[in-house]
N, C-alpha and C positions, 0 to 999 in steps of 0.2 A: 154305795154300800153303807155307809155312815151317813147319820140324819144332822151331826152336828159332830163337834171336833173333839168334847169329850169322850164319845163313845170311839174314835181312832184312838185314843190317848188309853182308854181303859182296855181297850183290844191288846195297842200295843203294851203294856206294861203286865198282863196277865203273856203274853207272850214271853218278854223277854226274862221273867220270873220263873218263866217253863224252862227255858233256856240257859238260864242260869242253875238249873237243879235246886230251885224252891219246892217245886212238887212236880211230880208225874202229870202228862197227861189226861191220862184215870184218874187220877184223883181230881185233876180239874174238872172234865167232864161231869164225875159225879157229882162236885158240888152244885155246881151250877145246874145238873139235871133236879139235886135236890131244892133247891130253891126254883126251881119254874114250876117244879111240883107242890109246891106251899103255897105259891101265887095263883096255881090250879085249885088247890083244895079251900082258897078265900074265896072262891068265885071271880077271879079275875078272867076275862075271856085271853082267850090265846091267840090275838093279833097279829104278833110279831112286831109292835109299837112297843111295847115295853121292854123288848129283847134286853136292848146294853144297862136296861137301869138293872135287871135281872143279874146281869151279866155283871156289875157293878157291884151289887150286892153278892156274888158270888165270889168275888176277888176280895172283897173284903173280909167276908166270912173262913177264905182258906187264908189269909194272910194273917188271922188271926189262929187259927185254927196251928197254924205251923211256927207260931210265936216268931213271924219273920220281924214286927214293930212293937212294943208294947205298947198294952192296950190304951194308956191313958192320951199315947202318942195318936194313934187314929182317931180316937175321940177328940181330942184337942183338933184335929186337921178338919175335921169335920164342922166343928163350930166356927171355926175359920172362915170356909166356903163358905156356910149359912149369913153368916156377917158381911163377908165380901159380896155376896148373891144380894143381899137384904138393899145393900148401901148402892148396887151399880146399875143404872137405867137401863131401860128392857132395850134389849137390841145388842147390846155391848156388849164386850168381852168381859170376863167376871177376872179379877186382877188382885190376888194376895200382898198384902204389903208386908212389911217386915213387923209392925207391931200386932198385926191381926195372930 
């Protein structure tokens, strides 16, 4: 079902954020319907390869949307990853440290 362990990771946590009464179903649904539809309207083919980055950026976009982190907080997490991704050899597990 999952191609790799982040897309289990962003599954699970748009779930349990469902779960928790962060948002509605519906309203998750239609994010995410609206962002596959943006990724349709760039010309990106609809493979189902892209599903969880989609899916990714949909968890992001409601999570911002419902002010569950502030903003500067997801951004900062973000450049983190990128840093850690940038620094860790292919194959590996990508690994946050406490200064990143």
């Amino acid at each position: 079902m999952f191609g790799a362990p982040w897309e289990a990771q962003a599954f699970a946590l748009a779930v349990a954020l469902h779960e928790r009464g962060a948002f509605t179903w519906k309203e998750w649904a239609s994010t995410l319907a609206v962002v596959i539809g943006e990724a349709r309207m760039r010309g990106e083919s609809d493979t189902g390869a892209r599903y969880y980055e989609h899916w990714l950026a949909a968890l992001e976009r409601i999570v911002a949307a419902k002010r569950l982190l502030e903003p500067h907080s997801l951004e900062d997490r973000q450049r983190a990853w990128r840093a850690a991704a940038r620094r860790t050899p292919h194959g590996q597990p990508i690994v946050l440290h406490p200064d990143d």
